[in-house]
NUKOLZA-282714 format. One line per 2 residues: number of its first residue (from 1); their letters; for each residue x, y, z of C-alpha. Coordinates in steps of 0.02 Angstrom, whole numbers, plus 50000, padded with zeros to 5 digits. Layout:
NUM	A	X,Y,Z  ...
//
This chain:
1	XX	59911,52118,51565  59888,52324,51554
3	XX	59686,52283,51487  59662,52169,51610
5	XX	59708,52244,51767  59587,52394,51683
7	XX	59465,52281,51658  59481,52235,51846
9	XX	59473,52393,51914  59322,52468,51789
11	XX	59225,52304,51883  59291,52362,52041
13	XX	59218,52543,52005  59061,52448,51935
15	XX	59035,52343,52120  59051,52513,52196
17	XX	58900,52597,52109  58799,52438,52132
19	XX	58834,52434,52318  58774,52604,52347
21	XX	58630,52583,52217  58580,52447,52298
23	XX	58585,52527,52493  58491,52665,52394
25	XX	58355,52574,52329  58320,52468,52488
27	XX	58312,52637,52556  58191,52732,52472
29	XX	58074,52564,52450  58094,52482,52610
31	XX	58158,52605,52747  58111,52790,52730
33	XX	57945,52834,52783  57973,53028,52788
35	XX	58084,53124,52679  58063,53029,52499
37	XX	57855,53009,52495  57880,53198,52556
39	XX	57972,53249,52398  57828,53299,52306
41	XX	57774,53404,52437  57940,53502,52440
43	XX	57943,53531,52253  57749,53581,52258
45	XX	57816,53703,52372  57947,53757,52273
47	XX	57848,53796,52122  57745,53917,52231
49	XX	57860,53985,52328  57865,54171,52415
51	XX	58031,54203,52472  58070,54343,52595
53	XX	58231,54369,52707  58167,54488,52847
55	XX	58296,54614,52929  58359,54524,53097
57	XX	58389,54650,53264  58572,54643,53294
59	XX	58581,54773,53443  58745,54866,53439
61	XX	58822,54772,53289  59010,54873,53269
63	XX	59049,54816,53451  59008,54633,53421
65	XX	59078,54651,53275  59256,54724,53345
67	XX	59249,54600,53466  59249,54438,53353
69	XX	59383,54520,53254  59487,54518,53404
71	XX	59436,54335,53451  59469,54296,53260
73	XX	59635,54387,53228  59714,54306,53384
75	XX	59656,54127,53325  59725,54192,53144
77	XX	59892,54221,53212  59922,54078,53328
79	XX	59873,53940,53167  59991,54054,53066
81	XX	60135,54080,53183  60141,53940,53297
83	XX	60050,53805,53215  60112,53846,53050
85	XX	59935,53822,52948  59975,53897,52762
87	XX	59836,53801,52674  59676,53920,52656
89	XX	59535,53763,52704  59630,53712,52853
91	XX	59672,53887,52938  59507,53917,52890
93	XX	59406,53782,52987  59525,53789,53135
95	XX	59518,54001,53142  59305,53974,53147
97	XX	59318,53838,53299  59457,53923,53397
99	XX	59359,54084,53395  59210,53991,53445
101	XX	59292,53907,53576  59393,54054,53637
103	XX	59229,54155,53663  59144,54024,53771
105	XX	59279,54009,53878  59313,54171,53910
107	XX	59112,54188,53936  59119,54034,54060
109	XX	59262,54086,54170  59191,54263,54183
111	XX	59015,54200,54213  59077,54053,54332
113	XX	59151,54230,54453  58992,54307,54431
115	XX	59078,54454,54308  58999,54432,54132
117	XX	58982,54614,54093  59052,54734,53954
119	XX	59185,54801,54080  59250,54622,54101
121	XX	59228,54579,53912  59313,54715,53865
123	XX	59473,54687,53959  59476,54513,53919
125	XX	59455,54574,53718  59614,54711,53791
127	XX	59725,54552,53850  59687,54459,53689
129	XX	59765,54591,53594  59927,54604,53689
131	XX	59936,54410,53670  59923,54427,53508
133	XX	60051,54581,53472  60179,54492,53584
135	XX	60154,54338,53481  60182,54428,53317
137	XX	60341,54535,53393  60405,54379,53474
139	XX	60412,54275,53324  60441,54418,53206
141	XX	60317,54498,53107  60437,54437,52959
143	XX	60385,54283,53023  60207,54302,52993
145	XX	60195,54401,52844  60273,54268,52740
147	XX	60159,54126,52808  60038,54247,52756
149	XX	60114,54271,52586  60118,54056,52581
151	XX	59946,54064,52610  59887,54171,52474
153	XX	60008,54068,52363  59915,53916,52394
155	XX	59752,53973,52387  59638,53866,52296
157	XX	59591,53912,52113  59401,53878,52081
159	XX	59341,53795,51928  59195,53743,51842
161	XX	59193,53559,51882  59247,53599,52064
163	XX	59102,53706,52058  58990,53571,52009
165	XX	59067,53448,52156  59027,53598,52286
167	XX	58842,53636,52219  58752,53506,52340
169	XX	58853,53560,52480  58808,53748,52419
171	XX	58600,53706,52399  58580,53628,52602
173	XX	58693,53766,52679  58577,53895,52592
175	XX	58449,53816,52674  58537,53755,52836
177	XX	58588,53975,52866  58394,54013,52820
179	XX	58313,53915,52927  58431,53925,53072
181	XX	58423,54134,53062  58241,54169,52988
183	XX	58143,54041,53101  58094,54040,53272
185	XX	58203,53927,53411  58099,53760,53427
187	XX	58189,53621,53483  58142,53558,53633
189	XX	58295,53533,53719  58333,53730,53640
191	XX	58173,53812,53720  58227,53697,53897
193	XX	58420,53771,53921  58526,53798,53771
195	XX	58433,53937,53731  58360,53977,53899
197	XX	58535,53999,53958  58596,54116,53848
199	XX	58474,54228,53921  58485,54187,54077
201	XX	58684,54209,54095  58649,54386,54001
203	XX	58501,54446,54127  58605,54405,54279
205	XX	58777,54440,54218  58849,54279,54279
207	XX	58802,54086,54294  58689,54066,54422
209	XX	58683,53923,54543  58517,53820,54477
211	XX	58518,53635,54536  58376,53523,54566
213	XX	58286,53357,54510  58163,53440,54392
215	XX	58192,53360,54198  58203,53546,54147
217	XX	58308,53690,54201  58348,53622,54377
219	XX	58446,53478,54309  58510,53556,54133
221	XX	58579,53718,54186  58764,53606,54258
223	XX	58757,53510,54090  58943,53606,54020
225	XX	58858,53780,53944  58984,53824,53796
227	XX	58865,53845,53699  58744,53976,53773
229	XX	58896,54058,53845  58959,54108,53674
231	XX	58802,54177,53634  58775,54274,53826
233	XX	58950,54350,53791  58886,54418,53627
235	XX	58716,54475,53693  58817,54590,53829
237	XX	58905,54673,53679  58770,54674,53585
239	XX	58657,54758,53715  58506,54651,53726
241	XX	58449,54468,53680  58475,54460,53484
243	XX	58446,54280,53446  58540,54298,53275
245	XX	58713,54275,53380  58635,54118,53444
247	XX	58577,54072,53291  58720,54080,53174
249	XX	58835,53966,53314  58761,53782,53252
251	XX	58785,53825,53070  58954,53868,53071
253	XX	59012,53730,53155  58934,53631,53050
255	XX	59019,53692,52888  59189,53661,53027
257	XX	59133,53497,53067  59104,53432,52866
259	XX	59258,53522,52825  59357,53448,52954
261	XX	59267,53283,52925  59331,53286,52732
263	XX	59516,53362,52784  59507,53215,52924
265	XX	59480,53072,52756  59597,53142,52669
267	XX	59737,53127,52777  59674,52938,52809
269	XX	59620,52892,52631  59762,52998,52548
271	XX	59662,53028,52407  59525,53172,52362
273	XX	59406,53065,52303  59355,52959,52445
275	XX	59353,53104,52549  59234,53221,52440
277	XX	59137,53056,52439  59117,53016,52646
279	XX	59096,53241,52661  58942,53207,52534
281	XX	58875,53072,52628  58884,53176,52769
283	XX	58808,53325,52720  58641,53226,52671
285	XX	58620,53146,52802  58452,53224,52886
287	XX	58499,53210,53076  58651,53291,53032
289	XX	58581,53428,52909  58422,53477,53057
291	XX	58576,53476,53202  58647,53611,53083
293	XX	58523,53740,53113  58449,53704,53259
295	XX	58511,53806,53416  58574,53681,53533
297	XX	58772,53630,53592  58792,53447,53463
299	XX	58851,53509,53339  58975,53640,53420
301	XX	59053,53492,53504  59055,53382,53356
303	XX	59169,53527,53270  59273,53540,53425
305	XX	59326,53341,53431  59334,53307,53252
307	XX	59433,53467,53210  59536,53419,53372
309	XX	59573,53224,53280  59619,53307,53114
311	XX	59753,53423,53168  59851,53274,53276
313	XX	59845,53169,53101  59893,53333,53014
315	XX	60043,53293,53130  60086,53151,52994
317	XX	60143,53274,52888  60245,53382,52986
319	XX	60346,53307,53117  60430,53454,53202
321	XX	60255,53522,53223  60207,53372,53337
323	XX	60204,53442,53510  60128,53608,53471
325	XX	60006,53523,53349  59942,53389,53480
327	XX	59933,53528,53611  59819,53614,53504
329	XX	59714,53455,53478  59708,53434,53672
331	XX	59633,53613,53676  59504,53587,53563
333	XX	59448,53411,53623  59423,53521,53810
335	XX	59306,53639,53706  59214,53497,53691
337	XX	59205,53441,53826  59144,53606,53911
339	XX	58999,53599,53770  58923,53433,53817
341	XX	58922,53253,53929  58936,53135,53787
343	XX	59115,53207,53700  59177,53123,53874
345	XX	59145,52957,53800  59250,53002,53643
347	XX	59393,53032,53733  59457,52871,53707
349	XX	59448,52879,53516  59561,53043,53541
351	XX	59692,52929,53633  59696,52810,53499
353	XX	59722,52926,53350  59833,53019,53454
355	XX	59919,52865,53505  59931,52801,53326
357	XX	60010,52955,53272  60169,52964,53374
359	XX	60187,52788,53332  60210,52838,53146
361	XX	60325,52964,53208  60520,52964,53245
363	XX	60447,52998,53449  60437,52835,53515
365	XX	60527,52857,53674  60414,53017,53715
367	XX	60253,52950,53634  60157,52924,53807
369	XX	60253,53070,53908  60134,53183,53724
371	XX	59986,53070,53746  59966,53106,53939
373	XX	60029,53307,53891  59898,53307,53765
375	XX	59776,53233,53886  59804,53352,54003
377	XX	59786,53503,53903  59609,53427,53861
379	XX	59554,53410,54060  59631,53568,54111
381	XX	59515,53667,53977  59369,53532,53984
383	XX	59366,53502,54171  59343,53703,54207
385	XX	59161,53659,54227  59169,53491,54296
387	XX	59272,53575,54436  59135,53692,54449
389	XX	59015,53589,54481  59102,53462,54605
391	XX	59144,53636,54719  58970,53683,54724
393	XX	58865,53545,54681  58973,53386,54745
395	XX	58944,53308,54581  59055,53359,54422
397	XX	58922,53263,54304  58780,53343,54407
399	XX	58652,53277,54383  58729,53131,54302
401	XX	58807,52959,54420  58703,53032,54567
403	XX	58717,52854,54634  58902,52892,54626
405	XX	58934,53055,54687  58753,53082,54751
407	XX	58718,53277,54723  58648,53434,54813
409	XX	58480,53445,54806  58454,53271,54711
411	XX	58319,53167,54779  58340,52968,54721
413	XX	58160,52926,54704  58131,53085,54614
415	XX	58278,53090,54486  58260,52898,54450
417	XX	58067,52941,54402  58146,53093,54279
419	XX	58267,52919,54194  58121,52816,54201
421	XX	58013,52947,54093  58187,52990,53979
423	XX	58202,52797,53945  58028,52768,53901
425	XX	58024,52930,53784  58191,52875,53689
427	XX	58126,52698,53678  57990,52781,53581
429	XX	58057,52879,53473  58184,52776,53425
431	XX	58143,52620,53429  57952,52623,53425
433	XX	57939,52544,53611  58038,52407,53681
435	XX	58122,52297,53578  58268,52162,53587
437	XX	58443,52161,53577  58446,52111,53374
439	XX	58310,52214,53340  58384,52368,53416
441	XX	58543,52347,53345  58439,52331,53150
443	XX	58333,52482,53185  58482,52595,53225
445	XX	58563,52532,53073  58421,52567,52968
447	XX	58351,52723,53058  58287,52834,52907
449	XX	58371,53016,52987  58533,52930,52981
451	XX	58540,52884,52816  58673,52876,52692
453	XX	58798,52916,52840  58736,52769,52966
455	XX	58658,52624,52853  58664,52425,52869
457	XX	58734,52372,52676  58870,52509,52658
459	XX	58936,52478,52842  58959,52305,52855
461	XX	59018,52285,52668  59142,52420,52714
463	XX	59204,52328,52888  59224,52185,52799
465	XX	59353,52248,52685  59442,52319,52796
467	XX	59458,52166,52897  59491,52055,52744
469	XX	59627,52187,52686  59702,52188,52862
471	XX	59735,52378,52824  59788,52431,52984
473	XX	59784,52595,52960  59608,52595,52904
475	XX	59566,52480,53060  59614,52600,53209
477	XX	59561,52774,53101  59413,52728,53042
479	XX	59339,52547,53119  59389,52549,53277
481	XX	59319,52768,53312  59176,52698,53220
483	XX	59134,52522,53339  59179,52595,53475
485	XX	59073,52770,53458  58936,52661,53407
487	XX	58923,52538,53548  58963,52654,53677
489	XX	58795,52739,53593  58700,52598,53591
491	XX	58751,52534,53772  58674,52709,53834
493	XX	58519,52665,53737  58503,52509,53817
495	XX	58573,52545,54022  58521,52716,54026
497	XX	58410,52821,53906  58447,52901,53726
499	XX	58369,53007,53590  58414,52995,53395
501	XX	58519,53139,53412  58657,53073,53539
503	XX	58696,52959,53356  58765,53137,53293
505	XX	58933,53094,53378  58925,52944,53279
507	XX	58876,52977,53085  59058,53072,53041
509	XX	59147,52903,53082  59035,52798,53012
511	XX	59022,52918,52830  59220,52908,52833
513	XX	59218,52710,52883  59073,52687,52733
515	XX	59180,52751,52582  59317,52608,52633
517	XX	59285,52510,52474  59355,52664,52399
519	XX	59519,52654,52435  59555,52520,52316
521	XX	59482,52634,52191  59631,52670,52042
523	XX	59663,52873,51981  59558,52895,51850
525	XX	59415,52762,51889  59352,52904,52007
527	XX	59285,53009,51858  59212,52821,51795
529	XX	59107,52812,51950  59077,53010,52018
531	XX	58936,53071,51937  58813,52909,51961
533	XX	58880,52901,52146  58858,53085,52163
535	XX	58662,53066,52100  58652,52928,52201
537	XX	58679,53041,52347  58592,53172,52298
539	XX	58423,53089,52287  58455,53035,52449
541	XX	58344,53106,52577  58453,53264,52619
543	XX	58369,53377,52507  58201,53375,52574
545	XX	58269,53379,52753  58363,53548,52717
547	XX	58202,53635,52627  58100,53575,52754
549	XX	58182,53662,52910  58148,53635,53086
551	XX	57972,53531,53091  57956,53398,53203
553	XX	58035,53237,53107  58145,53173,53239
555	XX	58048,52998,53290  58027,52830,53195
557	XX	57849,52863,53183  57854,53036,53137
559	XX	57820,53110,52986  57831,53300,52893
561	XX	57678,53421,52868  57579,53431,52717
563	XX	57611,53596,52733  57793,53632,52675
565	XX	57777,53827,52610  57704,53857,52815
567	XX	57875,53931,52865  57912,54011,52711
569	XX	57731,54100,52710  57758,54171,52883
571	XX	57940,54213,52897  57902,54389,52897
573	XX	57822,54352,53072  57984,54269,53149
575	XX	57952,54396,53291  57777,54358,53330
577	XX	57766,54220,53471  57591,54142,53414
579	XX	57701,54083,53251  57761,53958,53374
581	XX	57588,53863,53387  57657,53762,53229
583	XX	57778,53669,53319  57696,53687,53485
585	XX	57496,53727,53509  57536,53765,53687
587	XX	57623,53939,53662  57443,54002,53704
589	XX	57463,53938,53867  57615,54027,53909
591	XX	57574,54157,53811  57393,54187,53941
593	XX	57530,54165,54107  57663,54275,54015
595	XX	57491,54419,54036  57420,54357,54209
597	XX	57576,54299,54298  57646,54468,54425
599	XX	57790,54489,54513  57843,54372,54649
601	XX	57677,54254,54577  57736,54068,54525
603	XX	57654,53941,54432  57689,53747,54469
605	XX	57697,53638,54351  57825,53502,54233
607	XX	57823,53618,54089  58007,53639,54042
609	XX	57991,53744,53886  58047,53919,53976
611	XX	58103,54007,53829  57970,54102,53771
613	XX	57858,54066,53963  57908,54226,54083
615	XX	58063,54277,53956  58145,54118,54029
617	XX	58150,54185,54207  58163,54027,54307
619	XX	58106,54102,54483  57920,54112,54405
621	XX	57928,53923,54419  57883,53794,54552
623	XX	57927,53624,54460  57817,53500,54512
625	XX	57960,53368,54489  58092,53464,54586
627	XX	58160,53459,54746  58044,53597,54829
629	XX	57886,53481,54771  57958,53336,54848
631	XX	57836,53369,55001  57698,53350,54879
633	XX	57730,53173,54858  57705,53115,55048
635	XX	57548,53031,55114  57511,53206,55224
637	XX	57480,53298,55065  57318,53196,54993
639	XX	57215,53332,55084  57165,53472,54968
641	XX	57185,53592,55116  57354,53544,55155
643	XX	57413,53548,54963  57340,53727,54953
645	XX	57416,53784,55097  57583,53727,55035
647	XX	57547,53823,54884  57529,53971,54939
649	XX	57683,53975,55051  57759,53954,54906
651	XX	57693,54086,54827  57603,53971,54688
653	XX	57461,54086,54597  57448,53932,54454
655	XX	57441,53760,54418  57493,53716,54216
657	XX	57444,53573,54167  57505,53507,53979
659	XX	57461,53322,53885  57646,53298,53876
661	XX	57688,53299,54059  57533,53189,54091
663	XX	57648,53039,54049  57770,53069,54145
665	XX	57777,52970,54317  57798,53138,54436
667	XX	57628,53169,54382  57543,53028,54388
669	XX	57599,52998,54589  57558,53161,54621
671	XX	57413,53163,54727  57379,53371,54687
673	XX	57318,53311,54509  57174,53247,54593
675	XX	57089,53390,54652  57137,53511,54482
677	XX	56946,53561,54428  56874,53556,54594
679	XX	56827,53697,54701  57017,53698,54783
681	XX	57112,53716,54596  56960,53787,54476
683	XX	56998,53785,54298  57033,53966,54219
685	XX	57093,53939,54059  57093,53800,53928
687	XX	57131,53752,53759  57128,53594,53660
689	XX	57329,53575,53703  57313,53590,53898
691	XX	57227,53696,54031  57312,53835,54202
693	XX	57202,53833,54353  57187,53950,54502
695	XX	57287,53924,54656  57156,54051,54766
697	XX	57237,54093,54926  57118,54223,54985
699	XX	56955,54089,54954  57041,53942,55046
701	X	57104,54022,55189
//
């Protein structure tokens, strides 16, 4: 009976390896048409490689530096004291996204009164220490010395095979912290506000009031600014704009967000295995390894909510800890929400672990009285900005449900234009155009950056056990975050408009719902099926993502440069803005306005890549799709004369014109585009990636 129930579970183990051999191989053969053909590229560059690690600027280092320590300590003490967290990995990952939180919001409510300054800073840093002093007298300093002592009792011995299991994980984060702090900022969405902001809340000491219809800044600067406002508090104690502050945000909570992500599987799997196995599957993933370095909010909030569902299950485990645990988790899920719009949508999936947790508890009769509590907790830190921007804007999504709430300085025809050009660019890069309901639903299944996390043969064969199992604690942990994250996804694809990377908020359920089948797995069938699973993995495309860095391989149809040693070859030139033509040719551009442009001078345009155009000051721009262009759209202003006139009243010196914008609808209704070349708008400088032409007051008056 003993051999054959082995003999049952060494098949088991057996199906297991053949499932994910088989999603494997349908991969590389059938799916990817990126990372694996550009394998040999990455190891040609390997075997010729020139590494150097230039010296970053870090302005005045000791004071950042004193001021993170302050930040840190107090998060230290709080998860030792209060919430009790004596196990190294867990007061580790919740000490990195507390002090991450903690600094944006102390950045956003002193930028929100128009006080982000050193003074300010430093008496907020003041008030954090007496917090945490009273804390440590309050509870005793007994108290906290032996949690301390428990902690450095069950601190985690390393050994050689755990070694082994952490070497992946060890290769992409080497690469994940290079490229993120040795490369130039490049994502779009980066170069458009997260990083734009960060300089802009520095320059002007505050959060300025920017609102408009414009795709770029205008409508951006209200999305919730965490992010950048960790960053501007650091650049004020730094002294100047030193990007490595900004930089070094996305990677560390990405290590938070796998390490939560694995603490999270362990708590639902209850075993090690399966939850090594789903942080693995994470950690290859490409669209989660390139949101890891680049410098935008995702992945900030991603650490936020998922650390925020692992401490309320933590709550399994200690039941006394329940209140102060969940009001914890309703902090962090509100840190998340200040970073971006979509963590609103995963606020149900909160509710239901929550939910499920106090049910499993001896609190019954005060389970809703903690869910609502918790809730709470979440919108009172969250809705900070939301309030914000209802009290000056009349919106609280602003720019979002304009139909809703309508908006100052939101035009309908305008903004709908901006949606119509957002809906057509995500149906193109992630679908390949339009395409039906089935065939959407197949191509986001089988989408080659979200692979192993987010793939067709390892989902469904994992939702089907759990259904056939009827393990109900697998169905509302892991299904049901997964479905319902998905769909809510996809139904914003559809209605609305989406890009690949709004499926970040997706890919840690999914990873944790795809290693399902292993729960069934018996102790000691694990080391039976670890290393071929592991390689499996490994040859997955998540390598080549991670050594590649940040080039442009975000769309179905894209694919990576022949080129792979490029970054590596001019690293030493991070500083050097004409390193940016090989992501984006038209840096020339704004490099020829950043020269010709003078004070009070604007130049009109759609452009909305203002990081490196003007140092990312705003008032040098007159967006052709804002509100203040909306003029330019009326039947009065097909007359050259007229549309010059206007111009210049605006203080308009130049017109930019790039390829990119040319598909946009603002542009092509724009009757100005026209007359660009003719005698009223002559051409002044070109290049092979766009062309600026001369707004001449003086001549046309």
């Amino acid at each position: 009976m003993v051999k054959q129930e082995n003999y049952r579970n060494r098949v088991y183990a057996l199906g297991i390896i053949l499932i994910f051999s088989i999603a494997w191989v349908t991969y590389i053969t059938v799916i990817d048409k990126a990372w694996t053909p550009s394998l040999p590229i990455v190891l040609s560059c390997i075997s010729n490689l020139k590494f150097n690690i230039p010296v970053p600027s870090f302005g005045n280092f000791y004071l950042v530096l004193a001021g993170l320590a302050i930040i840190f300590l107090f998060s230290l003490t709080i998860n030792l004291i209060i919430f009790r967290l004596t196990e190294l990995l867990p007061l580790a990952v919740l000490t990195i996204v507390l002090t991450l939180g903690i600094s944006g919001y102390i950045s956003i409510i002193l930028g929100i009164l128009g006080t982000l300054n050193k003074q300010t800073i430093t008496l907020s840093l003041f008030t954090l220490c007496i917090i945490t002093l009273s804390i440590i007298f309050h509870y005793g300093y007994r108290k906290f010395l032996a949690n301390l002592k428990t902690l450095l009792k069950n601190k985690p011995t390393m050994t050689p095979r755990k070694i082994m299991k952490l070497t992946p994980h060890f290769i992409i984060y080497f690469w994940v912290f290079y490229h993120a702090i040795f490369t130039p900022i490049t994502h779009w969405d980066a170069l458009i506000y997260h990083a734009s902001l960060a300089k802009i809340f520095f320059i002007e000491n505050k959060i300025p009031l920017i609102y408009g219809t414009s795709i770029g800044i205008q409508t951006s600067a209200n999305y919730p600014p965490l992010f950048p406002s960790i960053a501007a508090l650091l650049y004020v104690l730094s002294g100047g704009v030193n990007e490595i502050y900004l930089k070094v945000v996305s990677p560390m909570a990405s290590l938070a967000t796998l390490l939560s992500t694995y603490l999270l599987s362990k708590i639902i799997y209850r075993k090690d295995f399966p939850a090594y196995i789903a942080a693995l599957i994470l950690v290859t993933t490409p669209l989660f390894i390139r949101y890891s370095f680049y410098t935008v909010s995702y992945m900030t909030s991603l650490s936020f909510i998922m650390t925020s569902l692992y401490i309320s299950l933590k709550t399994l485990h200690d039941e006394k800890l329940a209140l102060r645990r969940f009001l914890l988790s309703g902090v962090l899920f509100g840190f998340g929400l200040l970073s971006v719009y979509h963590a609103i949508y995963l606020v149900p999936i909160a509710i239901v672990v929550w939910y499920y947790v106090i049910n499993q508890l001896e609190l019954s009769k005060k389970r809703l009285s903690i869910v609502l509590l918790t809730l709470l907790m979440s919108v009172s830190i969250g809705g900070t900005w939301y309030l914000r921007n209802f009290m000056l804007l009349n919106n609280p999504l602003y720019p979002m449900a304009y139909n809703l709430f309508d908006g100052k300085g939101l035009d309908d025809n305008l903004l709908a234009m901006n949606f119509d050009f957002n809906k057509w660019n995500g149906n193109i890069c992630l679908l390949g155009g339009k395409a039906s309901l089935i065939d959407s639903i197949i191509t986001l299944l089988t989408f080659y950056n979200f692979f192993p996390s987010l793939f067709i043969i390892t989902i469904v064969v994992s939702l089907i056990y759990i259904v056939l199992t009827l393990n109900r604690r697998l169905l509302i942990l892991c299904a049901i975050p997964f479905l319902y994250s998905f769909m809510v996804t996809f139904l914003l694809c559809r209605l609305i408009f989406c890009f690949p990377r709004y499926f970040l908020f997706v890919l840690p359920f999914s990873a944790i719902t795809s290693v399902a089948l292993l729960n069934e797995l018996k102790s000691g069938n694990d080391k039976l099926i670890a290393i071929p699973l592991a390689c499996i993995l490994l040859i997955s495309p998540g390598f080549s993502a991670s050594f590649l860095g940040k080039v442009n391989v975000f769309c179905i149809y894209d694919r990576p440069p022949t080129n792979a040693c490029y970054v590596f070859e001019s690293v030493n030139k991070f500083d050097n803005l004409t390193r940016i033509d090989f992501w984006y040719p038209e840096v020339h551009l704004w490099m020829w306005l950043n020269n010709h442009l003078k004070e009070n001078e604007k130049v009109a345009t759609i452009e909305n890549r203002i990081y490196y155009l003007m140092g990312s000051n705003y008032t040098y721009l007159f967006m052709l799709d804002g509100i203040e262009s909306k003029p330019l759209y009326e039947k009065i202003y097909d007359d050259p004369r007229k549309i010059v006139e206007f111009l210049c009243i605006n203080r308009v010196k130049y017109i930019l014109d790039v390829p990119w914008a040319r598909n946009t609808p603002q542009w092509k209704n724009l009757p100005l585009v026209r007359y660009l070349g003719s005698e009223f708008f002559p051409l002044v400088y070109e290049t092979n990636y766009g062309k600026i032409y001369l707004v001449d007051c003086d001549k046309n008056n």
